[in-house]
TORTORNU-122940 format. One record per residue: x, y, z of N, C-alpha, C in turn. Coordinates in steps of 0.001 Angstrom, whole numbers. Example, Ala and Ser with C-alpha at 12.3 -4.5 7.8 and 13.67 -1.06 7.14 Angstrom:
# TORTORNU-122940
{{13190; -5690; 7800}; {12300; -4500; 7800}; {13200; -3300; 7800}}
{{12850; -2250; 7080}; {13670; -1060; 7140}; {12900; 30; 7870}}
# end
This chain:
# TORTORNU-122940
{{-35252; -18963; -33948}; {-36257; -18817; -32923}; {-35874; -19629; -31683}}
{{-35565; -21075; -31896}; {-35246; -21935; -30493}; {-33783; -21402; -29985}}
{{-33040; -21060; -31114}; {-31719; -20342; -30598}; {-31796; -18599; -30140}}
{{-32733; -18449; -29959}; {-33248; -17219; -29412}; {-33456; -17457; -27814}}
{{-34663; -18040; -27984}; {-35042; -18895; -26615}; {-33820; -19076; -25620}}
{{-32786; -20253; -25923}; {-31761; -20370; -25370}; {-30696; -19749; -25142}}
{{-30832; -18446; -25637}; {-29511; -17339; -25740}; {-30425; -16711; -24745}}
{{-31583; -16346; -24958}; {-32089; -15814; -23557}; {-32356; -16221; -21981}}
{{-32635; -17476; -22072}; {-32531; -18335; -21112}; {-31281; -18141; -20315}}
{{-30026; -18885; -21059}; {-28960; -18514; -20951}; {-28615; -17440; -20305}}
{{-28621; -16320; -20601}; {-28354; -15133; -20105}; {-28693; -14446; -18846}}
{{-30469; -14695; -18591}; {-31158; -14570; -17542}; {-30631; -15877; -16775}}
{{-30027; -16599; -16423}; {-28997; -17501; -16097}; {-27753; -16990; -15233}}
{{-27586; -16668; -16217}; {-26165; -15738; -15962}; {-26306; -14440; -15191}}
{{-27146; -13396; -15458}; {-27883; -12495; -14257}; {-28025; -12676; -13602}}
{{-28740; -13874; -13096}; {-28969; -14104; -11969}; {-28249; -14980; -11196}}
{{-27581; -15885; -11543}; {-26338; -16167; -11004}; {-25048; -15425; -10546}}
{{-24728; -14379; -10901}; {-23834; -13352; -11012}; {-24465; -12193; -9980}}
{{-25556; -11935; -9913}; {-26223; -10798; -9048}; {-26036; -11723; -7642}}
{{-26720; -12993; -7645}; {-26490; -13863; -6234}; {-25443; -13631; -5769}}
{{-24190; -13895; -6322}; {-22657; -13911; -6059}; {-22230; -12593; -5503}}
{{-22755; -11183; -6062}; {-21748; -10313; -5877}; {-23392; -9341; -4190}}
{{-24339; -10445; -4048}; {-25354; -10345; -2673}; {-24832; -11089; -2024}}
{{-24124; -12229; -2316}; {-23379; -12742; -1225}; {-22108; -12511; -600}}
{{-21575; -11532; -2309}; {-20024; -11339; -1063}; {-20079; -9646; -335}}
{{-20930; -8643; -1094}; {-21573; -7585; -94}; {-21746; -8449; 1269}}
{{-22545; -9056; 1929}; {-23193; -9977; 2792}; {-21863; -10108; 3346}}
{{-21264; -11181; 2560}; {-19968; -11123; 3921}; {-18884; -10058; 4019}}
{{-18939; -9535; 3054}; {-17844; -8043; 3471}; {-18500; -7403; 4483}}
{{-19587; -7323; 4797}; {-19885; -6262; 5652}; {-20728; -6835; 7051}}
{{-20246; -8419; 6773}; {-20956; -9331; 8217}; {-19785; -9103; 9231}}
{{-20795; -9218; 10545}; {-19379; -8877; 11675}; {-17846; -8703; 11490}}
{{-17885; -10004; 11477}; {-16530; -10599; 11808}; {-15507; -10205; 10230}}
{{-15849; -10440; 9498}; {-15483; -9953; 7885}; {-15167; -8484; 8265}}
{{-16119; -7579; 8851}; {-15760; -6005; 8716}; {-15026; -5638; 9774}}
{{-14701; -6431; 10654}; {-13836; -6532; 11808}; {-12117; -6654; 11027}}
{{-12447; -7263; 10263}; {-10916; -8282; 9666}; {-10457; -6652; 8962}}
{{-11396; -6665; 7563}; {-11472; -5128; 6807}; {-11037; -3960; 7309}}
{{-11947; -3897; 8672}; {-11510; -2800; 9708}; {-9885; -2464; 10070}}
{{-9454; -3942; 10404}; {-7990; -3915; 11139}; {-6552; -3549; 10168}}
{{-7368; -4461; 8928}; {-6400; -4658; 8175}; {-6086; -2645; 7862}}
{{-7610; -2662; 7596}; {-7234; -462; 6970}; {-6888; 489; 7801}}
{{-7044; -574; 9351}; {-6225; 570; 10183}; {-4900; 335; 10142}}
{{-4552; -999; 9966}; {-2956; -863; 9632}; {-1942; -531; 8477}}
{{-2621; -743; 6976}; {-2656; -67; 6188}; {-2435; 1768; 6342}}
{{-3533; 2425; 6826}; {-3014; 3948; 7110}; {-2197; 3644; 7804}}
{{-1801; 3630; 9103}; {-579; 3511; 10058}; {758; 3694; 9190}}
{{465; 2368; 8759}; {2069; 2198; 7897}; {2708; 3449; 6930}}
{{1321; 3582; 5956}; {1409; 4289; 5232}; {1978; 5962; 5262}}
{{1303; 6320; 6591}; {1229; 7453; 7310}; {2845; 7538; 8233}}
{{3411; 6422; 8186}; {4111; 6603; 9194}; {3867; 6397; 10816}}
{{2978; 6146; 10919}; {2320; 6327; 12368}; {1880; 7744; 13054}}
{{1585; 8535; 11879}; {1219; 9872; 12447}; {-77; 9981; 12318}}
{{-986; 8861; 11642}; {-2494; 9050; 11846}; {-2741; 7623; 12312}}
{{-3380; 7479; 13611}; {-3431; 6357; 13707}; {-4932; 6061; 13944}}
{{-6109; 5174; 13868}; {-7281; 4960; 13766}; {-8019; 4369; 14825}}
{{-8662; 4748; 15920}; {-8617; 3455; 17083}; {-9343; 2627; 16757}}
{{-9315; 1737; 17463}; {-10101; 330; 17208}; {-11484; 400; 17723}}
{{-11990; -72; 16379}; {-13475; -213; 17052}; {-14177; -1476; 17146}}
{{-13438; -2360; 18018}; {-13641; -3837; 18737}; {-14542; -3573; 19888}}
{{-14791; -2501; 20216}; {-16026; -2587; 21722}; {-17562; -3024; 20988}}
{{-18133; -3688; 22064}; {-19220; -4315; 21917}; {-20202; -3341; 22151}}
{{-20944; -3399; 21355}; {-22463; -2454; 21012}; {-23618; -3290; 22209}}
{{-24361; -3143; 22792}; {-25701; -3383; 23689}; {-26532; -3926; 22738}}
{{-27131; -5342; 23054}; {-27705; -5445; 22308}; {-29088; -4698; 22179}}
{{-29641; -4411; 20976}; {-30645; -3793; 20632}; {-30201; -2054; 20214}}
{{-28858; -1704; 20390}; {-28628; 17; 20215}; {-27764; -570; 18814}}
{{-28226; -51; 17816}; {-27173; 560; 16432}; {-25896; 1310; 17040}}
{{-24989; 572; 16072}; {-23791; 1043; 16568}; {-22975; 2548; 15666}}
{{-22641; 3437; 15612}; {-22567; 4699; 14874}; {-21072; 4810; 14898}}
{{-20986; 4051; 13428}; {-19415; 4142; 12952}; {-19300; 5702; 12549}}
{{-17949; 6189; 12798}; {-17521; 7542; 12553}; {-16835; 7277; 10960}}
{{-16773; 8337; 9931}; {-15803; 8276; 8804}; {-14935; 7575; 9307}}
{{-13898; 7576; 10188}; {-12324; 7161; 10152}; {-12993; 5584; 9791}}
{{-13868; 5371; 10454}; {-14281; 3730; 10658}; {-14364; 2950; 9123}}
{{-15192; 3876; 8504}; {-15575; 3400; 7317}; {-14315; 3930; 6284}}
{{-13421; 4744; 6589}; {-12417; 5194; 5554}; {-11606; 3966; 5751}}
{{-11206; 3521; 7642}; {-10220; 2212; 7517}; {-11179; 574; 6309}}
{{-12386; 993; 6564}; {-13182; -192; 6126}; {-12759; -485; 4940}}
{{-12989; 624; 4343}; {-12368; 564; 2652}; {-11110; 573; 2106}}
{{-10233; 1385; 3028}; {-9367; 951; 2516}; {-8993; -446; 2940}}
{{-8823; -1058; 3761}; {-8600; -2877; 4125}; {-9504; -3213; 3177}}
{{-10880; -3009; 2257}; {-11220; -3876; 1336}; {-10413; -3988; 332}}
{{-10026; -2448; -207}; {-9542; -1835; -1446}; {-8202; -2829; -1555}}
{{-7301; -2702; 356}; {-5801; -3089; 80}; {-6047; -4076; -277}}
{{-7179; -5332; 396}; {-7155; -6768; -66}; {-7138; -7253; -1535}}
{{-7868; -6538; -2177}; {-8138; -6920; -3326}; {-7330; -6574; -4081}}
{{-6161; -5386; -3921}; {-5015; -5136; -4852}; {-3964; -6135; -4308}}
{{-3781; -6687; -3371}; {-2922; -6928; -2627}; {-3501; -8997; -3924}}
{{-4090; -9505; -3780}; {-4566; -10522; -4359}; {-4307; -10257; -6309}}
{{-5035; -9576; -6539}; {-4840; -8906; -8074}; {-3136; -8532; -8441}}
{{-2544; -7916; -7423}; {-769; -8109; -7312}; {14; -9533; -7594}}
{{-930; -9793; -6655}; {-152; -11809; -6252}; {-594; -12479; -7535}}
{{-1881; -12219; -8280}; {-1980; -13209; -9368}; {-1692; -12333; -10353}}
{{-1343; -11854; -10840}; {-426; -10698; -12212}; {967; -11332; -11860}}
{{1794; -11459; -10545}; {2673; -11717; -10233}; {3131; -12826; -10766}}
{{2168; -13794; -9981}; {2906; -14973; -10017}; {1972; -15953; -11138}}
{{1339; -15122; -12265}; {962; -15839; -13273}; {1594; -16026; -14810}}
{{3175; -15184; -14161}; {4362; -14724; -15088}; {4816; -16296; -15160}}
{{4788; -16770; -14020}; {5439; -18193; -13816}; {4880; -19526; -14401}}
{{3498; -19185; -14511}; {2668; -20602; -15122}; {2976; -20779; -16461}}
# end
């Protein structure tokens, strides 16, 4: 029964610690300056990839304040992929170089 208690405790612990974490890094993946970085990186990502035959323009112009700004697909296709490359690109480096430890 008390080891019930504490396995549940525990857990709802862990939920909610874990839900915080993955509201905070949504939050900064998709805060300005973070989706700016995301942005650049996936436009250079296609570039490369492509050869330079699709290239993505930059969407560094400043929005007015108070008007929503209306990202096009290309915007959000570079978005993801610069998330996607980062995180393989990290998951690469530690598979890599955890041959060595």
């Amino acid at each position: 029964m008390i080891d019930d208690i504490a396995a549940d405790a525990a857990g709802f612990l862990v939920r909610q610690v874990g839900g915080f974490a993955v509201d905070l890094t949504v939050d900064q993946i998709f805060s300005r300056h973070s989706a700016r970085f995301f942005h650049g990186v996936g436009r250079r990502v296609i570039a490369v990839v492509t050869l330079g035959g699709k290239r993505i323009p930059s969407s560094l112009q400043s929005v007015p304040k108070g008007v929503s700004a209306r990202p096009r697909r290309s915007d959000w296709l570079a978005l993801w992929t610069g998330i996607l490359f980062w995180i393989a690109l990290f998951l690469a480096a530690g598979l890599g170089l955890s041959y060595f430890l």
